[in-house]
C-alpha positions as CSV (number, residue, x, y, z in Angstrom):
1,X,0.0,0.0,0.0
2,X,3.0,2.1,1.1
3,X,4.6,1.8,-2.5
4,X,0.7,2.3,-4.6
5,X,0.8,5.8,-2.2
6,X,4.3,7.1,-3.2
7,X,3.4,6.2,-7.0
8,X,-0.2,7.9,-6.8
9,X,2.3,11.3,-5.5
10,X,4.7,11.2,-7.8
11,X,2.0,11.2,-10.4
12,X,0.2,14.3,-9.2
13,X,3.3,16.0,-7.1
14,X,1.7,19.6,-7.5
15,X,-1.6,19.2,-5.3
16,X,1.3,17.2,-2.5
17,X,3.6,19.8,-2.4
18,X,0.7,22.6,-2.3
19,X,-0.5,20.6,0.9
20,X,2.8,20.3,2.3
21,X,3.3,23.8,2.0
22,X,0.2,25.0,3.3
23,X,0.3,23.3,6.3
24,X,3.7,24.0,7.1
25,X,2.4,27.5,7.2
26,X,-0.9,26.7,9.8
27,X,1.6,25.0,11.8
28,X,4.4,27.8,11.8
29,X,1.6,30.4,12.7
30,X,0.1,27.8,15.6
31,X,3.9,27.6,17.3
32,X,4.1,31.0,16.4
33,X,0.5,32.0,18.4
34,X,1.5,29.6,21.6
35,X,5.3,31.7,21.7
36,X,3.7,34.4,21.7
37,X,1.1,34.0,24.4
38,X,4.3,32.8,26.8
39,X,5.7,36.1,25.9
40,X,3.3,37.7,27.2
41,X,2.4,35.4,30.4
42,X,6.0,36.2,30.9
43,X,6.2,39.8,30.3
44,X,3.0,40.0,32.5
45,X,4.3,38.3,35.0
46,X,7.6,40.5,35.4
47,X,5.1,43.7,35.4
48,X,2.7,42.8,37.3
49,X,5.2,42.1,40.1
50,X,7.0,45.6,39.5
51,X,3.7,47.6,39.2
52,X,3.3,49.5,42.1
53,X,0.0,48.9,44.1
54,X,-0.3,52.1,46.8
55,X,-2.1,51.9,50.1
56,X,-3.3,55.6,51.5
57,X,-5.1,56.1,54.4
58,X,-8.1,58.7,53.7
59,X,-10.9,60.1,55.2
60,X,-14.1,58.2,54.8
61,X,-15.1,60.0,51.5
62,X,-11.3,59.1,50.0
63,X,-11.3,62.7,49.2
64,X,-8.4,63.5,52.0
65,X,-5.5,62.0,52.4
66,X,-2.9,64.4,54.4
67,X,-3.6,66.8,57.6
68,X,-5.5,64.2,59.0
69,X,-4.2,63.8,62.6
70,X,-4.2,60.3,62.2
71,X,-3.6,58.5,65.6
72,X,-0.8,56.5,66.2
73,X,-2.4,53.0,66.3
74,X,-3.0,53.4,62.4
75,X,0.5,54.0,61.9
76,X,1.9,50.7,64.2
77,X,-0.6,48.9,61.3
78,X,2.1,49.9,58.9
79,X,5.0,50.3,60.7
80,X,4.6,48.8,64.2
81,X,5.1,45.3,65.7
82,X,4.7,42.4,63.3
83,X,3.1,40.4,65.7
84,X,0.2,42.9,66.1
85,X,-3.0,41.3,64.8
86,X,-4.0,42.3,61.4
87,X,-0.7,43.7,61.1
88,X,0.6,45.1,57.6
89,X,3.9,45.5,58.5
90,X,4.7,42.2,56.4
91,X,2.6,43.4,53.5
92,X,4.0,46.8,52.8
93,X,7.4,48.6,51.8
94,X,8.4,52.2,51.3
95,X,6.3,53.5,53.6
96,X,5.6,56.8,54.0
97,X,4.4,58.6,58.1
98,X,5.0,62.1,58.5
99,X,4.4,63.3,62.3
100,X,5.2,67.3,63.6
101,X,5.7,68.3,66.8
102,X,5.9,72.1,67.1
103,X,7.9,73.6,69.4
104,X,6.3,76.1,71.4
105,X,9.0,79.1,72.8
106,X,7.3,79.1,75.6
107,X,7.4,75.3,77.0
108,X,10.0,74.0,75.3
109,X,13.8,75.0,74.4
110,X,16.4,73.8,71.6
111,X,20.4,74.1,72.9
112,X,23.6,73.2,71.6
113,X,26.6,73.6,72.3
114,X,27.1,76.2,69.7
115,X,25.2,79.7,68.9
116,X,21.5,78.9,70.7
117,X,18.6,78.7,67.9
118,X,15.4,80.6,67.9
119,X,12.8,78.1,68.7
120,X,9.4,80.2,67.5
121,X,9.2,78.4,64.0
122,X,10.9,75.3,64.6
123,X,9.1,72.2,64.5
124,X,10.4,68.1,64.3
125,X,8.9,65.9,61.6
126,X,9.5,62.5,62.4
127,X,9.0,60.7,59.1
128,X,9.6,57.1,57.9
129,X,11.7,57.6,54.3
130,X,14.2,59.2,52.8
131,X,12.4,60.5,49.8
132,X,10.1,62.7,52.2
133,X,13.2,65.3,52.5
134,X,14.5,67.4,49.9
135,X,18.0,67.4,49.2
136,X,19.9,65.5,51.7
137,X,23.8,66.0,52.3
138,X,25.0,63.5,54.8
139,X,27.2,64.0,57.2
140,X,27.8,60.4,58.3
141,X,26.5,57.6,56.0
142,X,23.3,55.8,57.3
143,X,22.5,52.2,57.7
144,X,19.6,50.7,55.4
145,X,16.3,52.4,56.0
146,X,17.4,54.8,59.1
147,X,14.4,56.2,59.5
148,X,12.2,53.7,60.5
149,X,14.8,52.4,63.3
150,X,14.4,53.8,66.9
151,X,18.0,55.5,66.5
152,X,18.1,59.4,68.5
153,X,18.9,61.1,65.2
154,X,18.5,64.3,63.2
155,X,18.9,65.7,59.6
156,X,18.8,69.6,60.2
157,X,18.6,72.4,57.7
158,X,21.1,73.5,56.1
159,X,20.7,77.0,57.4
160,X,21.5,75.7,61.0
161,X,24.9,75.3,60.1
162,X,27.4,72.3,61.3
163,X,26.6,71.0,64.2
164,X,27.1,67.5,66.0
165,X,24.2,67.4,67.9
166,X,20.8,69.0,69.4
167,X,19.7,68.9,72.3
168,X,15.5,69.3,72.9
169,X,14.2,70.1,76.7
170,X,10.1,69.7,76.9
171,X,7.9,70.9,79.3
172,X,4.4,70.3,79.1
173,X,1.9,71.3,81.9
174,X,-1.9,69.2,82.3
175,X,-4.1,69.1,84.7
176,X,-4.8,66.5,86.9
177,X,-7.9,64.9,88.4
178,X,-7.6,66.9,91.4
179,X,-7.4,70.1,89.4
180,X,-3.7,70.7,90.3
181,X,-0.8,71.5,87.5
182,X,0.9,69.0,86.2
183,X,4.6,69.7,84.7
184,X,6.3,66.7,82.7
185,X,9.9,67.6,81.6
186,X,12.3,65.7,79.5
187,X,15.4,66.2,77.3
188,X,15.9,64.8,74.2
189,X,19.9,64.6,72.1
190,X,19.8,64.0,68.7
191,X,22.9,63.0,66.6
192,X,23.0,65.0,63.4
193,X,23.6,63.0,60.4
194,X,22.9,65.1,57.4
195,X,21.8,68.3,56.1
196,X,19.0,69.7,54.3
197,X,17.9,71.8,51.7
198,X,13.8,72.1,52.5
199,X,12.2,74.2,54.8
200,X,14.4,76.0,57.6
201,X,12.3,75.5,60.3
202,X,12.2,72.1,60.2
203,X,14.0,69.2,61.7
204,X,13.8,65.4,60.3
205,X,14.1,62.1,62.8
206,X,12.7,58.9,62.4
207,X,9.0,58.4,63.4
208,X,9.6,56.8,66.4
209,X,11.5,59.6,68.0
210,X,8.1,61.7,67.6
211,X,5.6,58.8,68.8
212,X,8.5,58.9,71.9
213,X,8.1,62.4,72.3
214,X,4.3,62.6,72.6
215,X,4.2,59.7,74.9
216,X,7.0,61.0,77.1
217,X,4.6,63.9,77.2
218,X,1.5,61.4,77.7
219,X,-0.1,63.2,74.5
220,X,-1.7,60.7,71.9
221,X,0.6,60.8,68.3
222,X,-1.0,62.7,65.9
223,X,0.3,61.3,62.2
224,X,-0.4,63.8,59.2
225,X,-0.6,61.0,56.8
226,X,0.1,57.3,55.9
227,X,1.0,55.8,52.7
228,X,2.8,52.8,51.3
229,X,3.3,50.4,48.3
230,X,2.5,46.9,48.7
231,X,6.1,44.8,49.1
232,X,4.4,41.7,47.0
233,X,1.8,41.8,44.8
234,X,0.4,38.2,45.0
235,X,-0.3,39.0,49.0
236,X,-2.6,41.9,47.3
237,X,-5.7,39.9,48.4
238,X,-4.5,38.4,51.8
239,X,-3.4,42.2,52.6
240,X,-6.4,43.7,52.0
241,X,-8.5,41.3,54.1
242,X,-6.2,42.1,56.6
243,X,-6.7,45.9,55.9
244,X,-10.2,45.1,56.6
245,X,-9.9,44.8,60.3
246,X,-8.9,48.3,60.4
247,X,-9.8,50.6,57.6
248,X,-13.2,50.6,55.0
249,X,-13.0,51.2,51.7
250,X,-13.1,54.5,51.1
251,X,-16.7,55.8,50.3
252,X,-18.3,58.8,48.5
253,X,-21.4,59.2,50.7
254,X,-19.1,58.6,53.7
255,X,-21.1,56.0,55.5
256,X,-20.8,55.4,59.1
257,X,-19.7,51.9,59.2
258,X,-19.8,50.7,62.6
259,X,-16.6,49.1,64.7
260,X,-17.2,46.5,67.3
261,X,-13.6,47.0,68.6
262,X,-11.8,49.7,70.2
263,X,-13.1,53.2,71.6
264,X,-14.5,53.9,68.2
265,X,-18.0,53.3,67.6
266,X,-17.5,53.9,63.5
267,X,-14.4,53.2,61.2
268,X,-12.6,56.8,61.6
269,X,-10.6,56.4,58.7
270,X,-10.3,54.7,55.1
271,X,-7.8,53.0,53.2
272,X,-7.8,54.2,49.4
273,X,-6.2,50.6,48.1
274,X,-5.1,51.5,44.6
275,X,-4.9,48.7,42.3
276,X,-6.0,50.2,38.9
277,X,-3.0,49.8,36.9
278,X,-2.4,46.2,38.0
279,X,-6.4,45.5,37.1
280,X,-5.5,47.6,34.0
281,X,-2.9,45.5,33.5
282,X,-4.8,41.8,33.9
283,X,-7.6,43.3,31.1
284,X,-5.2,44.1,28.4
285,X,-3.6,40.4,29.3
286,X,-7.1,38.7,28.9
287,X,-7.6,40.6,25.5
288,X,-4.7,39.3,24.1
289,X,-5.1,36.1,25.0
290,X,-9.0,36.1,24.0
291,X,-7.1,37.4,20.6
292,X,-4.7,34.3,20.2
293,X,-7.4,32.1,21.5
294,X,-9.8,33.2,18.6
295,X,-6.8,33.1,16.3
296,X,-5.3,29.2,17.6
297,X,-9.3,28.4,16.9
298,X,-8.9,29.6,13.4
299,X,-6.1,27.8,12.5
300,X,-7.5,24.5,13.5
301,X,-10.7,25.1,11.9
302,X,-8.6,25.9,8.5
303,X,-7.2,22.6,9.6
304,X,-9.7,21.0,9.4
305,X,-11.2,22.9,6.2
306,X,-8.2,22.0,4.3
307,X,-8.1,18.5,4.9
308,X,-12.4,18.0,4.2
309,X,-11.2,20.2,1.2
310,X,-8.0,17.9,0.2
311,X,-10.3,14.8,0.6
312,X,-12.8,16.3,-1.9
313,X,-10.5,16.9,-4.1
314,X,-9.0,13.4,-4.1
315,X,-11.6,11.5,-4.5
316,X,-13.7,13.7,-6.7
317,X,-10.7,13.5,-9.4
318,X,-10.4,9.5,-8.6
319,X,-13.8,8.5,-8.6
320,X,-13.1,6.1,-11.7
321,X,-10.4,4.4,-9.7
322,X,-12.5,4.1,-6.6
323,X,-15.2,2.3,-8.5
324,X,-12.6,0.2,-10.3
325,X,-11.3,-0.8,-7.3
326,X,-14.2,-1.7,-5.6
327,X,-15.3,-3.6,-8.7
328,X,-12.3,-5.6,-7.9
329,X,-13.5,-6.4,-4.8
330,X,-11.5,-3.9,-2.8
331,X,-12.7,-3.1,1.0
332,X,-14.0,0.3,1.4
333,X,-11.3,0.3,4.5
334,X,-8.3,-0.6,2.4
335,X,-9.6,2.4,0.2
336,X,-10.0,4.4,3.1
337,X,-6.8,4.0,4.5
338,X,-4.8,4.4,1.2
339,X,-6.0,7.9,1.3
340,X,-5.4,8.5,4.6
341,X,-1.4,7.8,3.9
342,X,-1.6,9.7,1.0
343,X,-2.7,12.3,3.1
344,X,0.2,11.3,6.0
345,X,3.2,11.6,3.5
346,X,1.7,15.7,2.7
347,X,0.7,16.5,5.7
348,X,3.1,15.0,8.5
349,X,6.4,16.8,6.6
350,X,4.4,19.6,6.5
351,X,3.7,19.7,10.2
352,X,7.5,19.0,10.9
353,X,8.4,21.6,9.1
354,X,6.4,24.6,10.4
355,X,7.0,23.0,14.4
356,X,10.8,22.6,13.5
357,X,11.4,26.6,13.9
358,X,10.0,26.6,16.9
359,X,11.8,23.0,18.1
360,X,8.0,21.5,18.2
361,X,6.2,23.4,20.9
362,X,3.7,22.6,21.8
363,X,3.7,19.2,20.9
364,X,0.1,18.4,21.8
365,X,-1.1,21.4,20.0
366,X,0.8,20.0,17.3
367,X,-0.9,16.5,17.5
368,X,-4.1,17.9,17.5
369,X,-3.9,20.0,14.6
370,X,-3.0,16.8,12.7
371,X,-5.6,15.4,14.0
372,X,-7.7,17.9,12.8
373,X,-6.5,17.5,9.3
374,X,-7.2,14.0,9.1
375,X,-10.9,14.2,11.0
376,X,-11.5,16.8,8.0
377,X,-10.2,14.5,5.6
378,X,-11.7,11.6,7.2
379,X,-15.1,13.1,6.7
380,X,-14.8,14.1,3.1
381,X,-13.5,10.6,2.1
382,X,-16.3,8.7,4.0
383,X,-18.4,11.0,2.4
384,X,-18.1,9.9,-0.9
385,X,-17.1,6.1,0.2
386,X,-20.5,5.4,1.3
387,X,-22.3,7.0,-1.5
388,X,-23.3,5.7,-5.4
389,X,-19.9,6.3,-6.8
390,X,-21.4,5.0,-10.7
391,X,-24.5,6.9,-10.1
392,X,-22.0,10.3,-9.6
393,X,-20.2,9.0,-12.3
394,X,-23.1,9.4,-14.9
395,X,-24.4,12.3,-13.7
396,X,-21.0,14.0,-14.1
397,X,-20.8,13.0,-18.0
């Protein structure tokens, strides 16, 4: 049967070599369609993990994110013990607390060893990152992420001049339950490490040196505001059900939302999770891949077309042979098969072909779009094999 096949090609080796050559082609483009959706898995992947995803804490409309006077507790979410519970310290990087305490000339006093500094516009911003300061000049290199260690340090303006340290003395008065004065006094020494070039009046330390200032003087941390950029962003769902505990989305008709823990009977504040790009991201993923889904489905219905289309063709211009054949008693089946290799020795080489550029992958899809052929094929031949092949005969003359 093998050596009837080859002779039936060599007789007609145009219609062979236009098969072989056009399904090289639907199998180049199908390799061609699967490379290209890894691509973009892959370049997807790489984004999506280096697309920032911002967390903000906001009032309950989201339309106010700074000046808040955010208590402390919200920040130890962000920046506080691990351990806490509901804690996003594990979540979150490049986070951003600014706190000011402003000195008041009248209470409290800044000294050094050098030419005394007026106090009446000087305030310290304890804040959690580098990039909140404009133009640093360092005086003594920091360690990795300096700001958001408990060290006693300082970065000064510029205008102050070179100094080695400052030196704070607080004095706060309250009242107690008895009515009578109360006078807390402590003094604080700050190492300066660096300069700046922002606004005169104000001096940078970590946050914690601020949250120990208002508890030395028994005053609850006020924070001005909280932001920070999610460290992974596969944890984006497992950090915002954590987020939960604390913070509401933000909404627009700013909706009391009640809280059954703490001294709060409503969510004070919001948390503005920003997400868009990365959901901006996944829809122009699932596009493309609807697009070379739709296109992979083309190329095996073409498949398909081409072999019916093949097997039309073959036994429409054979016809006489077929009924010769079966005149001689030949089996349907053993008809059936013979065109089936014919078929085999066009379209297998073909295959090969197109798959070799891109070293066969994906093999199954490869498989299957052979598969496809012959089903297509299969159909035309059986068509005609199980019909009055005389009767067609007649009618065609």
């Amino acid at each position: 049967m093998i050596h009837r096949t080859l002779k039936r090609i060599q007789r007609s080796p145009v219609p062979a070599l236009a098969v072989l050559l056009f399904v090289s082609i639907l199998s180049l483009v199908l390799c061609g369609l699967d490379a290209a959706a890894k691509r973009e898995l892959e370049d997807y992947r790489h984004i999506y993990r280096t697309t920032p995803v911002t967390f903000t804490v906001t009032n309950l409309t989201g339309t106010q994110s700074d000046n808040l006077g955010i208590p402390g507790w919200a920040a130890d979410v962000f920046v506080g013990d691990a351990l806490l519970p509901y804690s996003l310290t594990g979540y979150v990087k490049n986070v951003s607390i600014q706190a000011e305490y402003r000195l008041n000339p009248s209470q409290e006093t800044l000294c050094a060893d050098e030419t005394p500094i007026d106090t009446s516009n000087i305030s310290i911003s304890g804040v959690t990152s580098e990039s909140q300061i404009n133009g640093i000049t360092w005086l003594i290199p920091p360690e990795e992420d300096v700001l958001l260690s408990a060290e006693r340090i300082c970065i000064i303006p510029a205008s102050m001049g070179a100094r080695e340290t400052l030196s704070f003395l607080f004095v706060y008065h309250d009242i107690g339950l008895n009515g009578e004065t109360i006078t807390r006094r402590f003094e604080l020494e700050l190492q300066v490490m660096g300069t700046h070039q922002g606004n005169n009046g104000t001096v940078y330390c970590p946050y914690s040196v601020i949250k120990g200032i208002y508890g030395q003087l028994d005053r609850k941390t006020e924070v001005d505001f909280i932001t920070a950029v999610l460290a992974d962003n596969d944890l984006l769902e497992q950090a915002r059900e954590e987020a939960r505990f604390w913070f509401p989305e933000p909404d627009l008709s700013g909706a009391k939302i009640p809280w059954k823990f703490g001294s709060y009977t409503h969510y004070p504040y919001a948390l503005r999770i920003d997400d868009s790009q990365l959901r901006a991201l996944e829809e122009t993923l699932q596009n493309s891949l609807t697009i070379n889904r739709l296109c992979t489905t083309l190329v095996f219905l073409l498949s398909a077309g081409a072999g019916f289309f093949v097997g039309f063709l073959m036994v429409r211009s054979r016809k006489r042979e077929i009924a010769l054949m079966r005149t001689m008693g030949t089996p349907n089946d053993s008809i059936f098969a013979g065109f089936l290799l014919e078929q085999l020795f066009c379209a297998l080489p073909g295959t090969l072909l197109g798959g070799s550029y891109f070293l066969f992958q994906p093999i199954l899809r490869l498989a299957a779009f052979v598969g496809i052929n012959f089903a297509g094929l299969s159909i035309a031949v059986l068509i005609f094999l199980h019909s009055n092949l005389l009767t067609t005969i007649k009618e065609d003359e």
